[in-house]
KENU-192877 format. One line per field, with one value per residue: x, y, z of N, C-alpha, C in turn. Coordinates in steps of 0.02 Angstrom, whole numbers, plus 32768, in hexadecimal, padded with zeros to 4 digits. Example, Ala and Ser with C-alpha at 12.3 -4.5 7.8 and 13.67 -1.06 7.14 Angstrom:
BEGIN
n_c1 = (8294,8282) .
n_c2 = (7EE4,7F90) .
n_c3 = (8186,8162) .
ca_c1 = (8267,82AC) .
ca_c2 = (7F1F,7FCB) .
ca_c3 = (8186,8165) .
c_c1 = (8294,8285) .
c_c2 = (7F5B,8002) .
c_c3 = (8186,818A) .
***
This chain:
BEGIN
n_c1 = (251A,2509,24FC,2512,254E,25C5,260E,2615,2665,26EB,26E8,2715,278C,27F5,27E3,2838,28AF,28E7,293C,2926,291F,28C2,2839,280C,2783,26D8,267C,2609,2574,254A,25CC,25F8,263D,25D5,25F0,263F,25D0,258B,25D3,25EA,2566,254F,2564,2520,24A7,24E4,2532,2541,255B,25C8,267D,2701,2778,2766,270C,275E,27A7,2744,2727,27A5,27B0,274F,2764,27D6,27A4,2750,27BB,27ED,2813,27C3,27FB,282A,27BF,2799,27F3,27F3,278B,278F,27EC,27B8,2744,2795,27CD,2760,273E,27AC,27E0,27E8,2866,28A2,2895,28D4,2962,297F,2960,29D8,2A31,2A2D,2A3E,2AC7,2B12,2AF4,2B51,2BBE,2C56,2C5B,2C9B,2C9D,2C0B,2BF9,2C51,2BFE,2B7D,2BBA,2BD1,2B4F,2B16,2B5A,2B5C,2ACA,2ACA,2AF5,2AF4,2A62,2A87,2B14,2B21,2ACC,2B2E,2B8F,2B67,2B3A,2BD0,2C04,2BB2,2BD7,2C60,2CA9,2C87,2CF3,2D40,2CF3,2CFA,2D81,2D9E,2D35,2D7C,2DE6,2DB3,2DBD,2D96,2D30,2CB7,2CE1,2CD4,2C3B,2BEB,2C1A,2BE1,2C33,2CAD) .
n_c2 = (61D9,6261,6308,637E,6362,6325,6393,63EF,63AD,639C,6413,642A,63EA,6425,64A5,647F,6469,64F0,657A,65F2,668A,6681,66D8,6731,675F,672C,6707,676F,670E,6759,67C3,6765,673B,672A,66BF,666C,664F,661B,659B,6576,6553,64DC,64E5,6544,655E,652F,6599,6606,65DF,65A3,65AB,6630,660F,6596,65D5,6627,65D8,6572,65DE,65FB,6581,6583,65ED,65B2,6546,657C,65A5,6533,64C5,6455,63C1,63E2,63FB,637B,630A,633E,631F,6295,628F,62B0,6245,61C7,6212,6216,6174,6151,612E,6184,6169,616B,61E4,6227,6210,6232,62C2,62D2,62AC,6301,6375,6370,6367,63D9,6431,6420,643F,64A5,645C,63E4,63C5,63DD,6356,62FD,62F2,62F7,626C,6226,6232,61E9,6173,6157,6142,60AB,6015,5FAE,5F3C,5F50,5FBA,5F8C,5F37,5F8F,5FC7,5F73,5F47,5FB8,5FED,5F7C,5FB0,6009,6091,60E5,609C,60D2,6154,616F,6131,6172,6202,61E1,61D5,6228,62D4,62D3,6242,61A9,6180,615B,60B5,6035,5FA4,5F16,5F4A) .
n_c3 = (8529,857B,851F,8558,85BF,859E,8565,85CC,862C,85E4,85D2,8656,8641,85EF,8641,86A3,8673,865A,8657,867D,86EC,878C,87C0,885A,884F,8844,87A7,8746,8701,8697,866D,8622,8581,84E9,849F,84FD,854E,84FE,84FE,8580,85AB,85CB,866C,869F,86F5,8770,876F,87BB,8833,8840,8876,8865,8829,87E4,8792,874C,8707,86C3,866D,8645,85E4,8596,8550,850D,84C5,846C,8412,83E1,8354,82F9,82E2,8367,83BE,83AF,83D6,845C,849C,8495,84E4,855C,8564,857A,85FE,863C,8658,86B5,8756,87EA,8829,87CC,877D,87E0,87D3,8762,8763,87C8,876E,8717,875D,877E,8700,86C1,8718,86EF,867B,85E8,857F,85B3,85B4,8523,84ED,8528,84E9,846E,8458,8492,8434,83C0,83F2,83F5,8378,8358,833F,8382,83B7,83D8,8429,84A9,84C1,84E9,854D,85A7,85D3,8602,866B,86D0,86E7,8776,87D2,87C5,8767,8707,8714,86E6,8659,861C,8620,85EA,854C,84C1,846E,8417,83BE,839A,82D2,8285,82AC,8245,81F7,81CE,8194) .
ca_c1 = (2533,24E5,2533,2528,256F,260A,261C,2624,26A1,2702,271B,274A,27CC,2806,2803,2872,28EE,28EB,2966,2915,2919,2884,2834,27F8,272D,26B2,268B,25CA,2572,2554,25EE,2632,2625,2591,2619,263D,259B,256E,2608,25D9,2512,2514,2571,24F8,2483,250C,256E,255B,2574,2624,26B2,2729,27A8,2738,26E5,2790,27CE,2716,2730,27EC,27B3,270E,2797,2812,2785,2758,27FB,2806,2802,2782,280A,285F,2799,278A,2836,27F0,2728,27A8,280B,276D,2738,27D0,27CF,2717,2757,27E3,27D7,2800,28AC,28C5,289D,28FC,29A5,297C,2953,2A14,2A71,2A2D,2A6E,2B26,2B1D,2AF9,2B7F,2BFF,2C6D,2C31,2CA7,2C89,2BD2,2BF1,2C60,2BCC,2B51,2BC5,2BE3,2B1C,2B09,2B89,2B3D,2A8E,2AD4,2B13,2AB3,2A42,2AAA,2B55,2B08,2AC3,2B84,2BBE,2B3B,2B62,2C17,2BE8,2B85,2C0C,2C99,2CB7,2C84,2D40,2D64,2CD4,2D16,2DC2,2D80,2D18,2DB6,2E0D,2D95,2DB3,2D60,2D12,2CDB,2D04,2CB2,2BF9,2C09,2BFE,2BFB,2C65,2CCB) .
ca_c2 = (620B,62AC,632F,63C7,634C,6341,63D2,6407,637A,63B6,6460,6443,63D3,644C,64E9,6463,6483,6533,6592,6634,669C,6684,6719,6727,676E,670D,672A,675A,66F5,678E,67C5,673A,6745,6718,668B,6658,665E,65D8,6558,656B,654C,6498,64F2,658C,6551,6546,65CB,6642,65BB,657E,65E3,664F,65E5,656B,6605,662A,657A,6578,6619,65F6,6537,659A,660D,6579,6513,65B0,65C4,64ED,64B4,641F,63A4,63FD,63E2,6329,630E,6365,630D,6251,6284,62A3,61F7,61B6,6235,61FD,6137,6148,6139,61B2,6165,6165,6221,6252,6204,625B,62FD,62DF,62A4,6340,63BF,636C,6379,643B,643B,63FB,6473,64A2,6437,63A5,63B8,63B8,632A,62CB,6302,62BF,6231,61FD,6226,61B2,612F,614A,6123,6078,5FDD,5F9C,5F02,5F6E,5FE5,5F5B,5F13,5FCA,5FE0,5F32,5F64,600E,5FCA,5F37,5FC4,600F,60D0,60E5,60A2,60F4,6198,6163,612A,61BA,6230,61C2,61E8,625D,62F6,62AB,61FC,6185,6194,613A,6074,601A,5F66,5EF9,5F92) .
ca_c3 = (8557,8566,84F7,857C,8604,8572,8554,861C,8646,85A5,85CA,868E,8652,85D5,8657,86CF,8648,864F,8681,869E,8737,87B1,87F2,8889,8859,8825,876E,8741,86BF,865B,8666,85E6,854A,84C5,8490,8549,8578,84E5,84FE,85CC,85BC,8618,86AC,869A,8726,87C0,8770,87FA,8884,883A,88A4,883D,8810,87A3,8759,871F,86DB,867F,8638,85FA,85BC,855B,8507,84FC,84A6,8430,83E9,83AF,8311,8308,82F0,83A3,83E7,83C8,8407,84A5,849E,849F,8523,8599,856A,85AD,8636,867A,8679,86E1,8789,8812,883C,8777,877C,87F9,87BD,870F,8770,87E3,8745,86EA,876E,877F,86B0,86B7,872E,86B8,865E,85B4,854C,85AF,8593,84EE,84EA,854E,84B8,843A,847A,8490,83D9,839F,8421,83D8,8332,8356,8328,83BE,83E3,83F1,8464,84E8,84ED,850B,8599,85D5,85FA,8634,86BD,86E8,8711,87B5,87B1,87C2,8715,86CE,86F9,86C5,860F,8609,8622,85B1,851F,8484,8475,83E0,83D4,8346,82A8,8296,82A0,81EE,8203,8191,8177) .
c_c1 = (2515,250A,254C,2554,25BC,262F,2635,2662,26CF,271F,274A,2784,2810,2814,282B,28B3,290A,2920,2958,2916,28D8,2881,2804,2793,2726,26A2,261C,25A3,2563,258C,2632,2608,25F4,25C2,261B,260A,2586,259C,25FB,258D,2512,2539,253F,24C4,249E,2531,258A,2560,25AE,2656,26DA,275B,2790,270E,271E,27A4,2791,2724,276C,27CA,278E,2759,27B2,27EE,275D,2779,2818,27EF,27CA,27AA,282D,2805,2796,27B0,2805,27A8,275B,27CA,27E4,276B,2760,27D6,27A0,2732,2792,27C3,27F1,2842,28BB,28E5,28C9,2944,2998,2979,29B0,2A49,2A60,2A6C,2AAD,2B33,2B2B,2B2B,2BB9,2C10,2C57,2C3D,2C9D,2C39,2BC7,2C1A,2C12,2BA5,2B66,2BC2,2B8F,2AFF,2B15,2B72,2B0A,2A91,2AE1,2AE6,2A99,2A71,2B03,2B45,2AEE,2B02,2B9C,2B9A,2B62,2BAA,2C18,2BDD,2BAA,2C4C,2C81,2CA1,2CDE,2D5A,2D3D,2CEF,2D57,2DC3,2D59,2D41,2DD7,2DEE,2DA1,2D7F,2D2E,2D16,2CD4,2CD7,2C71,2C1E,2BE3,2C1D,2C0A,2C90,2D18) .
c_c2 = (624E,62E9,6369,639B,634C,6362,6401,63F8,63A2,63E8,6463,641D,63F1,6483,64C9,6463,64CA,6557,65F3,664F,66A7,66D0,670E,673B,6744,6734,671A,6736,6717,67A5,6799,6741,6731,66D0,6648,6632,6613,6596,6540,6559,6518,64AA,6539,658C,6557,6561,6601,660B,65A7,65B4,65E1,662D,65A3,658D,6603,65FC,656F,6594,6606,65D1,654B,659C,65D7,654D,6532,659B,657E,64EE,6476,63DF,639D,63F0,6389,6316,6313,632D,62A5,6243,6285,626C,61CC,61D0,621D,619D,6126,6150,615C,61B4,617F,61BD,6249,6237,621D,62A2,62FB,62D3,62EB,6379,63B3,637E,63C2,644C,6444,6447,6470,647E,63ED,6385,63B4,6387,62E7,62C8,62EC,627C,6201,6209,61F5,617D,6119,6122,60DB,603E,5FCC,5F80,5F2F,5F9E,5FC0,5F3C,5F46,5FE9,5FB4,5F30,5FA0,5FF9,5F8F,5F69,5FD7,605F,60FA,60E2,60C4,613E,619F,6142,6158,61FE,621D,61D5,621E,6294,62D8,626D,61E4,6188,615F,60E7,6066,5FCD,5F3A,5F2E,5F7C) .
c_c3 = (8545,854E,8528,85C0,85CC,8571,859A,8630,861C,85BE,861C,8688,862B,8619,869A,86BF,8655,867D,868C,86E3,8749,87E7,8833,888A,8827,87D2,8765,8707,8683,8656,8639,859D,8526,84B2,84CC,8555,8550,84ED,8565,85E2,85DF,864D,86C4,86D9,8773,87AD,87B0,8851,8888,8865,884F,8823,87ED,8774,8739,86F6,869B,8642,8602,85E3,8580,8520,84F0,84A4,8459,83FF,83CA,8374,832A,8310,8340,83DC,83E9,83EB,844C,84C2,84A2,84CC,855A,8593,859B,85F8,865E,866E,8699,8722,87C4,8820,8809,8770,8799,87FD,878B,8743,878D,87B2,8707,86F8,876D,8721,86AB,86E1,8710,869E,8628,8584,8574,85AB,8536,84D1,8502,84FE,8484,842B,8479,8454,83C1,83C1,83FE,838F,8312,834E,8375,83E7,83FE,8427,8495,8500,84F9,8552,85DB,85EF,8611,866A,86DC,8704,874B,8791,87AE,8786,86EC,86C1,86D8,8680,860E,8601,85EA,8542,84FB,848C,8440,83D7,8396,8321,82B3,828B,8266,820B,81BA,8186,818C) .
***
């Protein structure tokens, strides 16, 4: 894979994150920084044909992509991966279950966030039988076991314990 095609994908899926405010003028390519300017080089060619509101999302994602640590870029360089083999439907149920998330009030986003910690943590095979009944209720009981839930969820699983 070509590193500047990476690195492109990368940052617009980073400045899709962004929650900066979009301005309405175009932004010129001198006008960004010497930093900018090097984290934006494989868009540097149709910079001035992009409309204003993808200059902006660039720009934040550059800064965004600045200000990581290296373990906070790979993170970011594995989720692209993932991001370019999904397929369009895929994307755009990840893009509609994003915005109802940011919707959420702030403690039940971080109830959600605990919650797929403690998931991640669980051995393979216990996490396919907690999918497997996930996906067998009704969305009815899910929200009614999802209400039901602790703000905090049970400590990590230890088996034999």
């Amino acid at each position: 894979m070509n590193r500047n095609h990476l690195i492109s994908g990368l940052l617009w899926i980073l400045a899709c994150f962004c929650h900066a405010a979009l301005a309405e003028q175009t932004i010129a390519w001198e006008d960004l920084g010497e930093e900018e300017q090097r984290i934006l080089q494989p868009v540097h060619k149709n910079w001035e044909n992009l409309p204003a509101e993808k200059q902006q999302l660039l720009r934040a994602g550059a800064r965004r992509w600045k200000d990581m640590t290296p373990e906070q870029r790979a993170r970011a360089r594995k989720n692209l991966k993932r991001w370019k083999k999904m397929t369009p439907q895929q994307r755009k149920r990840l893009r509609n279950r994003l915005k109802i998330f940011r919707k959420l009030p702030p403690e039940k986003r971080r109830k959600l966030r605990r919650y797929r910690q403690w998931f991640k943590s669980l051995p393979e095979e216990r996490r396919k039988e907690l999918r497997r009944r996930w996906l067998e209720m009704t969305p009815q009981e899910r929200r009614k076991r999802f209400n039901r839930l602790p703000l905090r969820p049970p400590p990590k699983h230890h088996p034999g314990r």
